[in-house]
Residue, then its C-alpha position, 0 to 999 in steps of 0.5 A: x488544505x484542499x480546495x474547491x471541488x478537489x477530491x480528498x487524498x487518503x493513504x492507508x496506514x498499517x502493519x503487514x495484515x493488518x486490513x489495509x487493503x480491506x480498508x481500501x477496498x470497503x472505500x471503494x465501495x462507499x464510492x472512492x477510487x482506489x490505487x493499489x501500489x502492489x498492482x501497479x508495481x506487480x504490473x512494472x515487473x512484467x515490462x521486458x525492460x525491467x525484467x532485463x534489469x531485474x535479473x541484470x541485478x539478482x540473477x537468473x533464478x529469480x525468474x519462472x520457467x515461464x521467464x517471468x519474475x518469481x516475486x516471492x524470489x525476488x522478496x526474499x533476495x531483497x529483504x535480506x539485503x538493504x542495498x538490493x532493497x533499494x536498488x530495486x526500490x530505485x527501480x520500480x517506485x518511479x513507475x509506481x509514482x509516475x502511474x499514481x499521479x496519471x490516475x489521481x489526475x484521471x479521478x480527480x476529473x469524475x464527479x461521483x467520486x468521492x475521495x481517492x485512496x492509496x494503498x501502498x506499502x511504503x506510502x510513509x517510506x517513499x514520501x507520499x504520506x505528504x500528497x495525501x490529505x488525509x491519513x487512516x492508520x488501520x490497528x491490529x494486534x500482532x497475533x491477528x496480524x500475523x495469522x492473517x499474514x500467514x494465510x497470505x503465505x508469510x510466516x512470522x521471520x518473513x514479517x519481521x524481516x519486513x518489518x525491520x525495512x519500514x517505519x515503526x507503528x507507532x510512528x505511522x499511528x502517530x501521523x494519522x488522522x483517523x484510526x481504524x481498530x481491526x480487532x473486531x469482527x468485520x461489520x464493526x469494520x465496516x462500520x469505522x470505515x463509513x464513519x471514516x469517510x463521512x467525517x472526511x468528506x464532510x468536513x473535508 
């Protein structure tokens, strides 16, 4: 239960295309902070010190010629081997975490914002669907799912195969407190999304 003053925790829940991050991002519009695990991780790869652990870890070839990190390399060496998934995984996710909590502190401090969203892919995996105070699970039927993940540039193997590494969708439904249903078009979507809000906010 939160209290007085204290701005709410939403994580964001869904399949790979499913409309997480457009979730979050029509939250932040609506007034709320976003914190994207992506960008924090993608961030972390940059760092020489990681960089040298990385390629330590996986090789040479899954560095640029410019020498920075090839994620697209590096995925699908560590999504085809559940022990160098959770090396890296032991890698990054404590800088992720470490950053998360330095801006939950940040915007938990400014008074016009309304509520503090993650999204992060593996906010259930990694234990954090327990800071948050409350949990969206974005729905969407696997066809649209996977043509809109194939625009991001993964076909239906490289989904499944992640996939494979996450908690099921029905799992993560089930923990959720609101549902968001993306089958629609994108003013229905938006719609939820206000709707969402105003209910958390409001009843807190």
């Amino acid at each position: 239960m939160r209290g007085s003053g204290k701005k709410p925790i939403i994580g964001i829940l869904g399949g790979i295309g499913s409309g997480k991050s457009t979730v979050a991002s029509e939250l932040g519009k609506l007034g709320c902070k976003v914190i994207e695990g992506d960008d924090i991780a993608h961030k972390a790869l940059d760092r020489k010190d990681i960089k040298q652990k990385i390629i330590a870890l996986f090789g040479e070839g899954v560095s640029d010629p410019s020498g920075r990190i090839d994620r697209r390399k590096l995925s699908d060496i560590v999504f085809a081997d559940a022990d160098k998934l959770l090396s890296l995984n032991r890698m990054i996710h404590p800088l992720v975490l470490k950053r998360t909590e330095e801006l939950i502190k940040r915007y938990s401090c400014q008074n016009r914002v309304k509520a503090i969203v993650l999204d992060m892919p593996l906010l259930v995996e990694v234990g954090w669907a327990n800071r948050c105070d409350k949990l969206i699970y974005v729905g969407c039927k696997r066809r649209l799912r996977v043509d809109r993940a194939k625009k991001m540039g993964f076909d239906e193997n490289q989904i499944k195969i992640r996939e494979k590494f996450q908690i099921s969708l029905d799992s993560k439904a089930d923990i959720a407190d609101n549902l968001i249903n993306n089958n629609s078009d994108f003013t229905a979507l938006v719609r939820q999304v206000t709707d969402t809000l105003s209910h958390i906010v409001d009843n807190g």
